[in-house]
C-alpha positions as MATLAB code, in Angstrom:
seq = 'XXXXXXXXXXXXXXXXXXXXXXXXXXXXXXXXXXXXXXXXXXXXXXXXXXXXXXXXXXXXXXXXXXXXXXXXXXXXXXXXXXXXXXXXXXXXXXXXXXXXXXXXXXXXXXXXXXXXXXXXXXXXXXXXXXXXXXXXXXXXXXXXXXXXXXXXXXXXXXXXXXXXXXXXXXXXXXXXXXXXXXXXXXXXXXXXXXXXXXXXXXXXXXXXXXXXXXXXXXXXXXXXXXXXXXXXXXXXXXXXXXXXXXXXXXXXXXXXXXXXXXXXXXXXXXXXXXXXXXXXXXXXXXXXXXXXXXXXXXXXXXXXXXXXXXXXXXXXXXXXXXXXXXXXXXXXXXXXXXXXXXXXXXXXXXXXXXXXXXXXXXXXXXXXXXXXXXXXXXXXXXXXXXXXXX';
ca = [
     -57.525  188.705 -230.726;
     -54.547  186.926 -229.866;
     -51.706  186.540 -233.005;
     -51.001  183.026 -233.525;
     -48.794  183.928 -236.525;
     -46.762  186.624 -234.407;
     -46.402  183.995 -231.369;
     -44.632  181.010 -233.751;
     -43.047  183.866 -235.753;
     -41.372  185.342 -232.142;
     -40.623  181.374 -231.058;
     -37.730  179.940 -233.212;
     -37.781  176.314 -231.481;
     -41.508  175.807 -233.623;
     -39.276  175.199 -236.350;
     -37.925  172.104 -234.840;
     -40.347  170.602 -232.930;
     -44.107  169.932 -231.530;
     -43.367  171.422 -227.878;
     -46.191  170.056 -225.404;
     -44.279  169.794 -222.619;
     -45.198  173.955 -221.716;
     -46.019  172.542 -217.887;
     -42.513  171.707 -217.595;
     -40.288  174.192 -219.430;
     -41.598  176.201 -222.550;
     -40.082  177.548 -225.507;
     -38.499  180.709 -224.904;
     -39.489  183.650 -227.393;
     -36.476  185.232 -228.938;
     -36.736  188.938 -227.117;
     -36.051  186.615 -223.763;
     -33.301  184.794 -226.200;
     -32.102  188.232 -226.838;
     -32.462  189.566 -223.731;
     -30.390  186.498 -221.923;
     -27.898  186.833 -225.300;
     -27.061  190.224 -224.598;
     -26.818  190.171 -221.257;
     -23.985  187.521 -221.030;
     -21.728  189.354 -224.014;
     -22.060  192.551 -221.806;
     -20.697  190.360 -219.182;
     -17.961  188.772 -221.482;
     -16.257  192.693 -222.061;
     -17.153  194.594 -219.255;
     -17.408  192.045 -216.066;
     -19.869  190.175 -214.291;
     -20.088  193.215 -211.075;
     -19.604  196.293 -213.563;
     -22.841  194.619 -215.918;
     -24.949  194.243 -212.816;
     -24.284  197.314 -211.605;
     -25.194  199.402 -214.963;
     -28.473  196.771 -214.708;
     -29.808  198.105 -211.466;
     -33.249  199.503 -214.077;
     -33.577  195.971 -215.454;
     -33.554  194.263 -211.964;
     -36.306  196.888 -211.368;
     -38.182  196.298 -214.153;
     -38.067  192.424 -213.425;
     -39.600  192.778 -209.851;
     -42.231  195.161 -210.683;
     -43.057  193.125 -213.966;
     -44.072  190.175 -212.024;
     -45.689  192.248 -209.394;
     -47.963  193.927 -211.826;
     -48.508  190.269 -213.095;
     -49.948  188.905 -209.919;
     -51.012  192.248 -208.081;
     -49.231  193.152 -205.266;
     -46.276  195.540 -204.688;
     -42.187  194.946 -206.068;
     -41.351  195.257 -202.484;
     -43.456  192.218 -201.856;
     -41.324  190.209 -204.433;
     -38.957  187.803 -203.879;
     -36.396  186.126 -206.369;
     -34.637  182.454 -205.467;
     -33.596  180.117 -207.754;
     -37.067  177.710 -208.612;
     -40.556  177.869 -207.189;
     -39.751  175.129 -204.975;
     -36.847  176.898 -203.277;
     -39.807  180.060 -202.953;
     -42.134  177.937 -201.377;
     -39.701  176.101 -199.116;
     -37.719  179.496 -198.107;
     -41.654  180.282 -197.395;
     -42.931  177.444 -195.502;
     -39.688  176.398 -193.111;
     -39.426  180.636 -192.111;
     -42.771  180.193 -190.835;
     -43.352  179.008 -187.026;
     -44.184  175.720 -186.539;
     -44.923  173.968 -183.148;
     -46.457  170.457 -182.288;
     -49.860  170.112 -182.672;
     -50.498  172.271 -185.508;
     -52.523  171.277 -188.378;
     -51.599  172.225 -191.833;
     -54.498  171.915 -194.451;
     -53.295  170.445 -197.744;
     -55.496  169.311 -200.911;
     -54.861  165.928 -202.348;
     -52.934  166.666 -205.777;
     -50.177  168.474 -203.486;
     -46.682  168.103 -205.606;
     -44.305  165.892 -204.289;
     -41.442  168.263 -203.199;
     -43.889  170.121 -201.131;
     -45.220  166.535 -199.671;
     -41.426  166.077 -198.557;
     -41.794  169.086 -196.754;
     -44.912  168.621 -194.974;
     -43.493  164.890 -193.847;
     -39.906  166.639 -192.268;
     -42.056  169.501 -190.826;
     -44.525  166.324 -189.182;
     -41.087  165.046 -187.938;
     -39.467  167.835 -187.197;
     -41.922  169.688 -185.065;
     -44.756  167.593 -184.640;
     -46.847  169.260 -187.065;
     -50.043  167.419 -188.354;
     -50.632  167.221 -192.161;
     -54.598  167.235 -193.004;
     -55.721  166.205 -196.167;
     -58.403  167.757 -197.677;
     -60.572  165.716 -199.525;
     -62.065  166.445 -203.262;
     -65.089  167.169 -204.517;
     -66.689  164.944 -206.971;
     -65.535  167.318 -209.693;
     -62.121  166.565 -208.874;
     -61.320  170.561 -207.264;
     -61.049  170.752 -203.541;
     -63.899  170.438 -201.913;
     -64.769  173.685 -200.556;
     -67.222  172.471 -198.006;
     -64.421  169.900 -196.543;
     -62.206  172.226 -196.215;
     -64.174  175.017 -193.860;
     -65.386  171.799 -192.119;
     -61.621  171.015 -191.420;
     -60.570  174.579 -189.926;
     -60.029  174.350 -186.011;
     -58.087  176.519 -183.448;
     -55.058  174.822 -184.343;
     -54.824  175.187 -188.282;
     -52.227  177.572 -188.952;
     -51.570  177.522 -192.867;
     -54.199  176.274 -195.585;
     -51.271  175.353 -198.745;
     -53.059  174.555 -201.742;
     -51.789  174.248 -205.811;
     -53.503  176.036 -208.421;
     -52.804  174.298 -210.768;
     -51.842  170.173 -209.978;
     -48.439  169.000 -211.880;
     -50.204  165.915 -213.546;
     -53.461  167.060 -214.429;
     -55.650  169.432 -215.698;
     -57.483  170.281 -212.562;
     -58.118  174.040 -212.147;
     -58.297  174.643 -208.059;
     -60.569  177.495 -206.594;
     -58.078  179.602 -204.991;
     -60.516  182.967 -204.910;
     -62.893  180.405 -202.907;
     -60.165  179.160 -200.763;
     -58.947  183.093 -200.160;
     -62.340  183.615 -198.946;
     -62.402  180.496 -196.372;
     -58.838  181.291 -195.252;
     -59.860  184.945 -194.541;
     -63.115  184.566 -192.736;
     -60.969  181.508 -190.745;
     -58.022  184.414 -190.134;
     -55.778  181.390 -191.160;
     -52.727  182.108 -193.741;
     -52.665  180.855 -196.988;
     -50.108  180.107 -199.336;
     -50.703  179.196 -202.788;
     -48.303  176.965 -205.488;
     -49.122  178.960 -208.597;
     -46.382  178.047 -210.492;
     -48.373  176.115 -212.801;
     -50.993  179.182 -213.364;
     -49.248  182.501 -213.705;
     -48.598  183.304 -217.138;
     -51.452  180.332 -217.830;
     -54.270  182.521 -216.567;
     -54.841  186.077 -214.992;
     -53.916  186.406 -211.022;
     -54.766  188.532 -208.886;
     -53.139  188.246 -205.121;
     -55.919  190.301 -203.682;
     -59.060  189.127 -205.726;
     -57.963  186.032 -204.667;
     -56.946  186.392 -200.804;
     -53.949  184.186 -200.220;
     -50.956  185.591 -198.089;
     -48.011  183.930 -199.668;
     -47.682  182.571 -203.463;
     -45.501  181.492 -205.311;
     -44.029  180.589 -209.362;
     -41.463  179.991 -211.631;
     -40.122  181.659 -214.247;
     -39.709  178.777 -217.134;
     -43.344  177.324 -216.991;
     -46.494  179.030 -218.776;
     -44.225  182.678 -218.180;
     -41.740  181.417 -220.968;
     -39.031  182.476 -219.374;
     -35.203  180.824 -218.501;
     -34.987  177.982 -215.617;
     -33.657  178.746 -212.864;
     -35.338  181.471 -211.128;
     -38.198  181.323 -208.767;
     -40.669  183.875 -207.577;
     -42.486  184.177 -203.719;
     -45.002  186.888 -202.976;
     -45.486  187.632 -199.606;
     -48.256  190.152 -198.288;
     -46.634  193.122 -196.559;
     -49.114  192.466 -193.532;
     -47.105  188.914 -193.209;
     -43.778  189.404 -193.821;
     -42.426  190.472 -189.901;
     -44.152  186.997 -189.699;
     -41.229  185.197 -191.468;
     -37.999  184.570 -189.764;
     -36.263  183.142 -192.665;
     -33.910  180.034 -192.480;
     -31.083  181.959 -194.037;
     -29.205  184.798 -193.522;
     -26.327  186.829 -195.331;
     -25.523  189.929 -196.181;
     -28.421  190.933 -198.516;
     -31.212  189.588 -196.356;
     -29.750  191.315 -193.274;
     -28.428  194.496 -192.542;
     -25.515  193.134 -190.123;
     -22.597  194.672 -187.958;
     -20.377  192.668 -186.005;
     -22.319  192.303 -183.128;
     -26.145  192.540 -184.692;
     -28.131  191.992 -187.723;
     -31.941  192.676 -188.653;
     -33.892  191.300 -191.950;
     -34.747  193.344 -194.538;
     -38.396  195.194 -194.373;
     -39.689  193.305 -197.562;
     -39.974  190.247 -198.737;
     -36.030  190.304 -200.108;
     -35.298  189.305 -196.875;
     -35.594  185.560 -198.533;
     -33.389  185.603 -201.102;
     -29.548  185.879 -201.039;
     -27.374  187.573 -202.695;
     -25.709  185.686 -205.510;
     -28.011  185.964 -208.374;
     -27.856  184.523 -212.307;
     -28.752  188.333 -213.980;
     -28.585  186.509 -217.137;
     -31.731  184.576 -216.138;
     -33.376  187.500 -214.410;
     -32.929  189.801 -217.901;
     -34.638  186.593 -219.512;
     -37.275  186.661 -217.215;
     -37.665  190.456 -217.278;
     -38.097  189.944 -221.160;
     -40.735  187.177 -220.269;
     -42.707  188.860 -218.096;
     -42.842  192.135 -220.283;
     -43.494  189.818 -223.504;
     -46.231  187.938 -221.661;
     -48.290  191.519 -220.442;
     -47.471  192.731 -224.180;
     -49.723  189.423 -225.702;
     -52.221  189.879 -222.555;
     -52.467  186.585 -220.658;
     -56.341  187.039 -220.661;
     -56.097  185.909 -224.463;
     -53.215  183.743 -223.785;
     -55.331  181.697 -221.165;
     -58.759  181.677 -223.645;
     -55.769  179.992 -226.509;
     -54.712  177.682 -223.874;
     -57.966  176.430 -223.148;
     -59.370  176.263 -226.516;
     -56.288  174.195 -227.526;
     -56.419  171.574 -224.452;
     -60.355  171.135 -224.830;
     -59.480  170.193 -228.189;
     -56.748  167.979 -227.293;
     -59.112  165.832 -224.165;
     -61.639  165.729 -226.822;
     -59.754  164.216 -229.808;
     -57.865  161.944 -227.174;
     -61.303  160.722 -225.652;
     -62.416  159.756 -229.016;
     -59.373  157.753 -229.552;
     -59.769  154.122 -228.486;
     -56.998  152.885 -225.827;
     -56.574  156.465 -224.590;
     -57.365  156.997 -220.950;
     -57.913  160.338 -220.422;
     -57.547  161.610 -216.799;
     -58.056  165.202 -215.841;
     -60.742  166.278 -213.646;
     -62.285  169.611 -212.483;
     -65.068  171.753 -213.144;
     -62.373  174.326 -214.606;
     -59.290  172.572 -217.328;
     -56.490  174.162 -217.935;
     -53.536  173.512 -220.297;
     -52.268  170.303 -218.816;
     -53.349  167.243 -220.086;
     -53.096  163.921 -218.643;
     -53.931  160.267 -220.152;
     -52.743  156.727 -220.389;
     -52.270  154.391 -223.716;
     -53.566  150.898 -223.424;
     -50.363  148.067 -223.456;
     -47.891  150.939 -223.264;
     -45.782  152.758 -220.050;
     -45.538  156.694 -219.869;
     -42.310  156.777 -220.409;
     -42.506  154.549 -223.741;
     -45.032  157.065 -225.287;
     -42.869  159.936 -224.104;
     -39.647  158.512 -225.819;
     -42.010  157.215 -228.988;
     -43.558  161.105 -230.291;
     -40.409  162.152 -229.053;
     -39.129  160.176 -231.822;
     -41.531  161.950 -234.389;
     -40.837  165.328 -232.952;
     -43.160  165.847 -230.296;
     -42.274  166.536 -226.218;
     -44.669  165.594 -224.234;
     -43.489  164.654 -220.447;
     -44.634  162.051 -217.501;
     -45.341  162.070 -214.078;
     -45.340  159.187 -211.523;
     -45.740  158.829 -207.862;
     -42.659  160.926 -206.754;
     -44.693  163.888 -208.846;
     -48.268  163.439 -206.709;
     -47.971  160.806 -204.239;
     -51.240  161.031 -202.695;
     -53.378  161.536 -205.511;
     -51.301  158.993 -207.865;
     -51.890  156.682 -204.833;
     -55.368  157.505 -204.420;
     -56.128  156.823 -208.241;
     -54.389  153.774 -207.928;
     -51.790  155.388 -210.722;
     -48.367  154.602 -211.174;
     -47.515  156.542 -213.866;
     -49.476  159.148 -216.412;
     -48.587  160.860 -219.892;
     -48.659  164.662 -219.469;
     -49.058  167.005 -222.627;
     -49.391  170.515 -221.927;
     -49.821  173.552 -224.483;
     -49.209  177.238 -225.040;
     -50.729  179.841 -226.739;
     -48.478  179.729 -229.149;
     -49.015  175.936 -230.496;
     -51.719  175.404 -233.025;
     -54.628  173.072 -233.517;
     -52.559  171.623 -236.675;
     -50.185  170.567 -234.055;
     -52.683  169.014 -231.605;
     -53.725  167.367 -234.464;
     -50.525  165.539 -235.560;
     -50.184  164.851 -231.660;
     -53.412  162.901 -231.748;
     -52.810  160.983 -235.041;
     -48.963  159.766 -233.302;
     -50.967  158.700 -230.037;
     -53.983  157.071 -232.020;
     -51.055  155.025 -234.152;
     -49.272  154.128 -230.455;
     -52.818  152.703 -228.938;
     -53.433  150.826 -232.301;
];
């Protein structure tokens, strides 16, 4: 049973505010606080080399944190700087030649879109768009129906940025593998959200962020990559940490560090270290049951509240939660419970072109929630939104 009073007790920004803006950044418990804290004064008197060098245990700790997170092995871990960064170091290291088809779902995040469109100008590439089922999810049917000789990557988001939408990745795995076609999943709105499991669910690449549903600081990034894959990647970037080099040769690393460079923030990876460990210590099975509970309740009291638009779809909901007020922009109901202490945050077409387009949707309120916000909260959320539609 998961320990409401321990979560707000361990989170000292509940004191201030309403926080449901967890999708986009979420309130750090204090042993990340502390961890981050004491990390930088350690820096302060002894140097920023000498720290990281008497830190080489918490670095390990970090990787194999997140790999016992979402399965897989610490030599499969990479660190970069945001889950975007992950994904793109991911993506533009694979090979790409004209005439290859890259399977996409509709809610595909907007940085990742930009990608897809260079790669289509780049190389000739062609972006397929795989169309939903009626629930919303991917349609599963559609998208074994759109495998051919030339689809080299299925890319699909768990977890959409401006909805609730929960995608079948397992079911995707299991299309992808039969198809022998590589598959990367955007999870960086699902781990630390829900249990993940890299081989339960089949993908070959995946990838996250540290300051989502994990807790942790901005500013660090995480891509998996299956060991069976990684001489597959010839990354966009090399230095001296990603390559062994000489002044004639150099040769990538055997693992999947061979993305990342090597200046690092160790302030933000002891945060995230702290995160990770803090997140396996509450057990994100009963963190996901919370989360769920508490956006159920949330869709429910905002579809009984007149002039609410309430727009997440999916057989599986998760924690995001996405609706419109009647006579009122996003961003005016964003600023407004801002005003009486709540974050909520807003997405428009730059967040979801295709699907924003699709829905004929310019713009859409987003409140997301943790385990550790409470139904008392949800509740003064919904009386501030039910006095904005009046």
């Amino acid at each position: 049973m998961l320990d409401v009073d321990r979560l707000r007790a361990d989170t000292p920004g509940v004191d201030r505010v309403i926080h449901l803006n967890n999708a986009g950044a979420s309130l750090m418990p204090r042993p990340v606080v502390t961890a981050m804290t004491s990390y930088l004064e350690r820096e302060v008197y002894q140097g920023g080399y000498e720290t990281a060098a008497s830190s080489q245990e918490m670095v390990a700790n970090a990787y194999d944190g997140i790999a016992a997170v979402i399965g897989g092995e610490a030599s499969e871990i990479a660190m970069l700087e945001s889950s975007t960064i992950a994904w793109d170091r991911i993506i533009y290291s694979l090979p790409h030649t004209k005439g290859d088809r890259l399977l996409t779902t509709t809610t595909e995040y907007g940085s990742n879109w930009a990608a897809y469109l260079q790669l289509q100008d780049r190389f000739g590439v062609e972006v397929v768009v795989v169309p939903d089922a009626s629930t919303g999810e991917i349609d599963l049917d559609a998208l074994s129906n759109s495998i051919d000789g030339r689809t080299t990557l299925i890319s699909l988001n768990h977890v959409p940025t401006n909805g609730g939408v929960v995608n079948p990745a397992a079911d995707v795995g299991t299309i992808a593998k039969q198809a022998g076609v590589p598959f990367l999943l955007d999870a960086c709105q699902s781990v630390g959200q829900m249990p993940i499991d890299v081989d339960e669910i089949g993908c070959t690449y995946l990838t996250t962020t540290s300051r989502k549903f994990l807790r942790g600081p901005r500013g660090l990034g995480v891509a998996w990559v299956a060991t069976a894959v990684l001489e597959d990647l010839t990354p966009i970037f090399a230095d001296n940490h990603s390559t062994r080099v000489t002044d004639t040769t150099y040769a990538f690393r055997p693992d999947a560090r061979r993305l990342e460079s090597w200046e690092r923030s160790y302030v933000t990876l002891a945060g995230f270290e702290a995160a990770v460990a803090y997140a396996r210590d509450i057990g994100i099975d009963d963190i996901w049951e919370r989360i769920r509970h508490l956006s159920n309740y949330m869709r429910t009291g905002l579809k009984e509240t007149e002039g609410i638009r309430v727009l997440d779809r999916g057989t599986v909901q998760g924690g995001i939660v996405s609706f419109t007020v009647d006579g009122r922009s996003a961003v005016e109901v964003k600023e407004l419970l801002h005003e009486r202490g709540i974050n909520v945050s807003w997405s428009t077409v730059n967040s979801s072109p295709y699907d924003m387009r699709m829905r004929d949707l310019d713009e859409l309120v987003r409140a997301s929630v943790h385990a550790y916000n409470t139904e008392e909260e949800v509740e003064t959320f919904l009386s501030a939104v039910a006095i904005l539609a009046g």
